[in-house]
N, C-alpha and C positions, 0 to 999 in steps of 0.2 A: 633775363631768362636763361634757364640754365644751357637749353640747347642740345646737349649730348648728343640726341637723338635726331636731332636732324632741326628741320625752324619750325620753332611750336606755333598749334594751329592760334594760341591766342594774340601770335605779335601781329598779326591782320587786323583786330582790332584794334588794337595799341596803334598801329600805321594808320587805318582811318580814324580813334579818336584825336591824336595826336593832329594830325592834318586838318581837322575840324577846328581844333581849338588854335593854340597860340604854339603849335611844334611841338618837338620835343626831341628825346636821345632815346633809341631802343638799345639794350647792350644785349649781345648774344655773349654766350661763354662766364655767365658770374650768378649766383645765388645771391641770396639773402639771412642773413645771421638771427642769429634768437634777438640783437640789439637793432635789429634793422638796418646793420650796415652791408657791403656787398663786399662780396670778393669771390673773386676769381676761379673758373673751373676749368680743367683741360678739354678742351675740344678736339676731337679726334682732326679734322680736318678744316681750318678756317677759311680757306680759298673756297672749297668747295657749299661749305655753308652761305659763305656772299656769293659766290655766280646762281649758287640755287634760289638764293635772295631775289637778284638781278631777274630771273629769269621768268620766276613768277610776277613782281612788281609790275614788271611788262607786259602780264598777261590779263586781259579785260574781262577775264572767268573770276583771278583772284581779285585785284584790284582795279577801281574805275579809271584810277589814272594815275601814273607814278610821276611825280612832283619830286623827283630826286636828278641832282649832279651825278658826274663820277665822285667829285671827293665826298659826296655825303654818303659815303660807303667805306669804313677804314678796318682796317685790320691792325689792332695795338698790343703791345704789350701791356699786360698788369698784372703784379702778384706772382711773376716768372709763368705763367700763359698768355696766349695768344687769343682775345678778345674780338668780335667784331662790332663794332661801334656803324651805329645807324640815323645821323641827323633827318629828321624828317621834319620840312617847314611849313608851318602855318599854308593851307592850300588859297588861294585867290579865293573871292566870294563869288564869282563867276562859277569856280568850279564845286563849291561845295553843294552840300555835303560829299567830301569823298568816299566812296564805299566799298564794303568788299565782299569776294561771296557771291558775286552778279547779282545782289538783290539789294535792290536800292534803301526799301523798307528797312529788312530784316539785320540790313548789314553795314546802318551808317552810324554811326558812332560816334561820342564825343567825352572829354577826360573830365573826369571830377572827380578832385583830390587824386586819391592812388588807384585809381580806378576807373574800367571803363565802362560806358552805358551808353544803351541803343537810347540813340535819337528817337523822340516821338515822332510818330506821323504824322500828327498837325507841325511840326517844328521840319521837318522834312517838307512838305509841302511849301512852308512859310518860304524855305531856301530855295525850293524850285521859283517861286514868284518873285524870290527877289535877281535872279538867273535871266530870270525873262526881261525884267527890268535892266539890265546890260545887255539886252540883245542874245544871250545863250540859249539854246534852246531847250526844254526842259530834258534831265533825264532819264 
């Protein structure tokens, strides 16, 4: 995601499909080429894009629940700019579906292929049942 502008609103989905499925790497700071390869864009400020990252992740309006380290937050070089690189792991079955957007329905997500798509609400239900089945309470 190119980022320029600050963190686009679609990496919230990419962070709860990602989390839903098997992880994944969000990259702030890089496009995509006519060949589909990536490379690298200047970002005005990359500290301030990860504490903005940081600050939302933390917040239970944007996301259900941040499943992240410190080091799964980096700031790299590539391509002679400065990138932020974003490990996001597979979330516990307990906690899924992850969501974001404070709407559980509208805002739970999961990856397929290059791409991401709302979970059904029978498939969301499915995951609160099986929540309950470890003792979590639904959410």
């Amino acid at each position: 995601k190119r980022a320029q502008g600050g963190l686009p609103h679609s990496l919230w989905e990419t962070y709860s499909a990602f989390a839903n499925t098997q992880g994944g790497v969000i990259l702030l700071g890089v496009a995509e080429a006519a060949d589909k390869s990536l490379y690298s864009v200047r970002l005005p400020d990359p500290e301030t894009l990860a504490e903005g990252f940081w600050r939302a992740v933390n917040d239970p309006a944007v996301a259900s629940v941040n499943l992240l380290k410190p080091e799964d937050v980096r700031i790299v070089k590539s391509g002679g700019h400065r990138i932020v690189v974003i490990f996001v792991p597979p979330a516990p079955q307990a906690l899924r579906p992850v969501y974001v957007g404070g709407d559980l329905y509208a805002g739970s997500y999961y990856r397929c292929g290059e791409g991401d798509r709302r979970i059904p609400r029978e498939e969301i239900d499915a995951l609160q049942r099986r929540a309950a089945e470890h003792g979590q309470p639904p959410l």
